[in-house]
Every structure is written in structure tokens, then in C-alpha cells.
N, C-alpha and C positions, 0 to 999 in steps of 0.2 A: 660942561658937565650936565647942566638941564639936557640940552638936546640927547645923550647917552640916559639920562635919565628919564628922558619922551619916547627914546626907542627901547628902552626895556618893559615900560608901559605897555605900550602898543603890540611887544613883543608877546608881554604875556597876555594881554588883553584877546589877542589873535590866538592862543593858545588855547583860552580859557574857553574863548569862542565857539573852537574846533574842538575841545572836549566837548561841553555843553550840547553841541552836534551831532560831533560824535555818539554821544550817549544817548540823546533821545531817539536815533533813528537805532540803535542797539536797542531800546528799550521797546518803540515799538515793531521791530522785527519780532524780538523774543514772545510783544502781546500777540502777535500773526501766527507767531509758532502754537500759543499757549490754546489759542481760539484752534487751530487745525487739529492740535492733540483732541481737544474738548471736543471737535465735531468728528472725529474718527472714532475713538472711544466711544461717544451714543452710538455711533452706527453699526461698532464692532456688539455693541450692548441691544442692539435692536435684533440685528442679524443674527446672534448667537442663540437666542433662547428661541427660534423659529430651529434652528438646528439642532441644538441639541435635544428639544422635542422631536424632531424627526430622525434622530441617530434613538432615542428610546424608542420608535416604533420598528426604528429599524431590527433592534435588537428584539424584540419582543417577538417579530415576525422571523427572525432567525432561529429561536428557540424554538416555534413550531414547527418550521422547517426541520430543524435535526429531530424533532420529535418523529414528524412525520416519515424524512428518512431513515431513521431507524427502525419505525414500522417496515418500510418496503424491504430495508435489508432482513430482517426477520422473515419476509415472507419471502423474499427468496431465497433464503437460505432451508425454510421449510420446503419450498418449490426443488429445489438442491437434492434436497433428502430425500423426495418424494423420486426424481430422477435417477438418483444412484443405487434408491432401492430396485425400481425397477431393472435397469441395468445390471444390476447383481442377482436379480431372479428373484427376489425376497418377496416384492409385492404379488407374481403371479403366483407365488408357490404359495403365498399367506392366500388367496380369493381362489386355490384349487384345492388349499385343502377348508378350507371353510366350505366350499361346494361339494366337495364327497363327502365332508362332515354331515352338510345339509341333503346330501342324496341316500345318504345311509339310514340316517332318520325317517326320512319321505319311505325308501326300499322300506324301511324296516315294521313301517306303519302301512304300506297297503300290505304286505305278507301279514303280518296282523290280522287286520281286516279281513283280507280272505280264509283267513281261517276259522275265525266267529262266523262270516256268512256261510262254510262250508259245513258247519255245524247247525248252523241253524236249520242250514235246508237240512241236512242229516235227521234232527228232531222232526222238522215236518216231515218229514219223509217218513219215518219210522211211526209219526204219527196217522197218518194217512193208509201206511199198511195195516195197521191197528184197528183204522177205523173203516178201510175193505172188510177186513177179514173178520169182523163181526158182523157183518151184512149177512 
């Protein structure tokens, strides 16, 4: 009965063993894992504020961009207008009749003119016969 009694010692002694073993190289795997987590985390903690500063510039510079885009579609779209008017006769008949508006004015202002100077010389002339015909 001792010797069944020596082998269940031994039995669990070899068990206790192979826990004990067992466990410490579980325990420190899990301290390998816990140190790998901890050195990816800083990194992921390092790398990300360098990025998500450059996703705010990024953005910041895309905002000016659609700014700026939108200016250009504005201006071709004015450019648009400026084309379809022409094409539809709109802008030469708007710059011919501002030009006979403006010729008529011009016509209207040397007939004018020539008519005060036709006068004038008229008086000198009537004055100069005036002043023969007292001689």
C-alpha cells in the first residue's frame, strides 16, 4: 500500500509539476502579449495624431478647393451666358443699338453745331453788310 501510496505522490507531484509549468510559461506568454499590445498601442498613439493633423489639413485644403471650384463654375457659367447671348443675337443687337443710340446723339450734336455756326456767320455777315454800307 506505501508503494501505491509513493505512486500517487509522485503522480500528483508530476502533475503539480506540469501545472506550475504549465502556468508560468501561460503567464508569461500572456506578459509577451500584454508588452506587444502596450508597444502597438504607443505606436498606433504616435502615428495617429501626426495623421489626424494631416486629414485636418487635409480637409481645410478641400474646403478651399470647393470654394475655389465653385468660383470657376460661377465664372463659367457667366462665360455660358456671355456665349448663348451672343449666339442668340442678344449681345450684338444690345452694342448696335447702344452705337446708333450713340450715333444719333453724336448726328444730333454736330446738326446742332452747324446750325449755331450757320448763325453765327449769318450775324457776322449781316453785320459786315452793315458795316460796308455805312462806309
Amino acid at each position: 500500500m506505501t508503494a501505491l501510496l509513493v505512486t500517487v505522490v509522485v503522480l500528483l507531484s508530476v502533475t503539480l509539476i506540469t501545472l506550475v509549468v504549465g502556468l508560468a510559461l501561460y503567464f508569461r506568454r500572456l506578459s509577451n502579449a500584454t508588452r506587444e499590445i502596450e508597444d502597438t498601442l504607443r505606436t498606433i498613439r504616435e502615428n495617429l495624431i501626426p495623421i489626424t493633423e494631416d486629414a485636418r489639413r487635409v480637409l481645410r485644403h478641400t474646403d478651399s478647393l470647393i470654394v475655389d471650384a465653385r468660383a470657376q463654375v460661377d465664372k463659367i457659367g457667366r462665360a455660358t451666358q456671355s456665349l448663348q447671348n451672343i449666339l442668340d443675337g442678344r449681345t450684338i443687337t444690345n452694342v448696335a443699338e447702344r452705337a446708333v443710340s450713340t450715333s444719333r446723339t453724336t448726328l444730333a450734336s454736330v446738326v446742332q453745331s452747324l446750325r449755331e455756326g450757320l448763325r453765327s456767320f449769318k450775324r457776322t455777315g449781316y453785320q459786315s453788310k452793315e458795316d460796308a454800307g455805312d462806309e
